[in-house]
N, C-alpha and C positions, 0 to 999 in steps of 0.2 A: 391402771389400764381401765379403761372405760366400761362398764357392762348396761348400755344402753347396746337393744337387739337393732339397732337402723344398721348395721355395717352388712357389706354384701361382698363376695366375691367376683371379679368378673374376668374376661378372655378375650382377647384381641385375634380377628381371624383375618390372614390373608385372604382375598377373595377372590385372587388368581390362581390358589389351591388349597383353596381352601384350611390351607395349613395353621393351627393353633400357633402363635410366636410369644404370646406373653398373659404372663398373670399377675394381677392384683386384686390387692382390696383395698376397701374403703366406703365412704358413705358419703350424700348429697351429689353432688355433678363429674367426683372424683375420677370418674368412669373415662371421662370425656378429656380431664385434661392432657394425656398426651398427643390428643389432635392436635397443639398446640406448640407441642415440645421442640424445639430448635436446638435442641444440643447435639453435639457428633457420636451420641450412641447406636447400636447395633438397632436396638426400637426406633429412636429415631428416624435411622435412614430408609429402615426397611417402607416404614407408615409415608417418609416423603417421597418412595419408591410406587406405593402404591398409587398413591394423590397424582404422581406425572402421570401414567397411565390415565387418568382422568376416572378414577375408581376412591371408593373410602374404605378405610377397615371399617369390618364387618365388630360392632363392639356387643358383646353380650353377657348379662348377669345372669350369673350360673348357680348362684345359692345367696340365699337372703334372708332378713330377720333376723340379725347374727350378732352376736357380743364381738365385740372385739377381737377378744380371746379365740372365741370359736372361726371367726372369721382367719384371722392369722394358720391356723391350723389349719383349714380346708387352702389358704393358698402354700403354703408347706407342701401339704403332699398330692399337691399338682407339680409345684413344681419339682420335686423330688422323683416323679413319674417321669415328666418328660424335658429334666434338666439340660439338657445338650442339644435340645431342640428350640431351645427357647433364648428369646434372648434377654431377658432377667439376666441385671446382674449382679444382685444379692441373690443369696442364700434362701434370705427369708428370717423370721425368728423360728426359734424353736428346732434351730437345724442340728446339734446334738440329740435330738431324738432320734433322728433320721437315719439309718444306713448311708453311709458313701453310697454315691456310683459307682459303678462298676466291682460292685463286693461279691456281685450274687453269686460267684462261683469258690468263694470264700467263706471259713465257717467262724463269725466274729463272736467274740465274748460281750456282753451286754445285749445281743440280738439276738441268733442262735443258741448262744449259752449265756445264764447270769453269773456264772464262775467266768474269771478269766483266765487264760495262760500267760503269765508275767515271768520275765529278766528278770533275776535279782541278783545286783550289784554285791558282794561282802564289802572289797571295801575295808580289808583287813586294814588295822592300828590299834589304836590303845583303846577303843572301844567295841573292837569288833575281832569276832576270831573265829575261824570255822572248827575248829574242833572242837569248841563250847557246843555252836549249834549242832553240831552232827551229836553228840555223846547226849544232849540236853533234849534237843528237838525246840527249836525256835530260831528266828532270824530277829536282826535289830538294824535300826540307825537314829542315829540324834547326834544330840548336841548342838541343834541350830533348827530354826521353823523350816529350814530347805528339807531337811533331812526330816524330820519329825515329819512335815506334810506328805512325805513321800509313802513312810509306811503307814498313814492314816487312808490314804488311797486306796490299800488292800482292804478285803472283804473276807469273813470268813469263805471259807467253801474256794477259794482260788488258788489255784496249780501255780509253786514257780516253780523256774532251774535256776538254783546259788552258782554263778559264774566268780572264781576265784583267779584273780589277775594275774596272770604269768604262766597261770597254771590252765585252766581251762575250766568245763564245767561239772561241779563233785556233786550235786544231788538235783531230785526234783522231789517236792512233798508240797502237800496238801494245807492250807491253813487253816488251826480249830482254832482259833480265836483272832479278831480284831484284834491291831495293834493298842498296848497300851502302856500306861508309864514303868518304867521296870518294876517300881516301887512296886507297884497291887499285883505283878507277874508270880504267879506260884507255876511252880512245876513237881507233879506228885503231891501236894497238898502241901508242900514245903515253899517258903519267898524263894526264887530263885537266886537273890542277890547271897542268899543263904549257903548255897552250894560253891563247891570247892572249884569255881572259873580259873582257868587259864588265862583268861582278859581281867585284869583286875581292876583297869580302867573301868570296866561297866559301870557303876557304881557313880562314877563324875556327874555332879551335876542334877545328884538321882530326887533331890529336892524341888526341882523347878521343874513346875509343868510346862514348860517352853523348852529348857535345855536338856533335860534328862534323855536317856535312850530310851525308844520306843519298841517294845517289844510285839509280836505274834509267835503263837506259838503252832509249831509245825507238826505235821505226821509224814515222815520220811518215806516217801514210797520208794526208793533208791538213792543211795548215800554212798560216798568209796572216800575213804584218802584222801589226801591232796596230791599225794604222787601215783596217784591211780584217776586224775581228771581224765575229761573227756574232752579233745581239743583233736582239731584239722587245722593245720598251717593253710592259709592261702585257700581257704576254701569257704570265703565268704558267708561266714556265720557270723552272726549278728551280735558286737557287742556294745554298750552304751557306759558312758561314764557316770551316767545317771544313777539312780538307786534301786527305781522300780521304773517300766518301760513294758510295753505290749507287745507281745511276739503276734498279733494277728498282724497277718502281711508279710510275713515272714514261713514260709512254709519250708524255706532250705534248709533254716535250722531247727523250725520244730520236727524234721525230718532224722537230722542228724541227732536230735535229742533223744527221738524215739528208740532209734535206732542202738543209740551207745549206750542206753540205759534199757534196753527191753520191755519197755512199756509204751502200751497208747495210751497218750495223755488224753483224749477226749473219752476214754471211759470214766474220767475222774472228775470233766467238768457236768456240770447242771445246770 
């Protein structure tokens, strides 16, 4: 990416109301070229809408001197301000930065909080078992880069709920540790692989930094059973076959989480 300061930001204005429709950047006559533009986009039409009228957009640079880099950013969070008004029809780079639209009545992980509240898949078999995790305090998955990338995505410091298939959902706790190969996993100062598992599979694989299971190790802020989950039939709680998945946008069932396990999760995120 270029870091010469000539790139500038600019704004396309109706001038029949003055309405802002579009933003870009760029640098040298860049400004100018959708005067030109013939294709059947929403900018398009509007800019040939103006011209019948026997009118021009109004075209103005709004910040300049700019790297690239910086450039790109200031049209980000323009367009991020007045997304739905405009007729851009990218994104823009850098839009993982950015809040969704329409969130603000929303409290998301990464924005409002750097913990997040996550799904977590068991996923019960020969390498996974929740009465390890509950008795032990940690969750796991491997045996493939699907599953390995999945708990490399957790963070210390983020809330899940272990949802157990059939059954519903048996815990939610906190994560003290980044996931990582079983092998270097102690629990109590002892290797985990060390301790008396019910999963005796754990173990498969525990040589290979690609296929081994990937451990984090957990602090149980509510835990029950497997015949004491927490489950609503037909009551649209959220579940994924995935391994880890984001409960923001999902408020029905961080509600019912709350709720069956007597805790508010957002005293625990940060």
């Amino acid at each position: 990416m270029s870091t010469l300061q000539d790139y500038y930001v600019y704004v396309y204005i109706d001038p029949r109301n003055y309405e802002e429709f579009y933003y870009g950047k760029g640098r040298g006559s860049r400004k100018d070229a959708h005067l030109s533009d013939g294709s059947d986009s929403e900018k398009a039409r509007r800019i040939a809408a103006i011209i019948k009228e026997g009118l021009q957009p109004i075209v103005r640079v709004i910040a300049k001197g700019l790297s690239e880099h910086d450039a790109l950013l200031v049209e980000k969070t323009l367009l991020w301000k007045l997304g739905r008004q405009l007729t851009n029809i990218a994104s823009g780079h850098y839009a993982s930065n950015f809040r969704p639209h329409s969130t603000l009545h929303l409290e998301l992980t990464g924005f409002d909080y750097q913990s997040g509240f996550y799904y977590y898949n068991i996923g019960e078999g020969p390498t996974r078992n929740w009465d390890d995790y509950k008795e032990f305090g940690f969750i796991s998955a491997g045996q493939g880069e699907r599953w390995r990338d999945a708990m490399l995505g957790f963070k210390k410091g983020d809330v899940v709920a272990a949802y157990l298939k059939g059954r519903g959902f048996v815990g939610i706790g906190t994560l003290t540790s980044e996931a990582k190969p079983i092998s270097q996993v102690c629990i109590g100062n002892k290797p985990l692989l060390s301790n008396q598992l019910r999963c005796s599979g754990m173990a498969e694989n525990s040589s290979s930094i690609v296929l081994c299971e990937y451990v984090s190790t957990v602090r149980w802020l509510k835990a029950v059973d497997r015949l004491e989950a927490k489950w609503e039939p037909k009551s649209g709680i959220y579940t994924t076959t995935h391994v880890r998945a984001s409960l923001d946008g999902q408020p029905r069932t961080v509600e019912f989480l709350e709720k069956a396990f007597g805790i508010s999760v957002r005293e625990f995120l940060v």
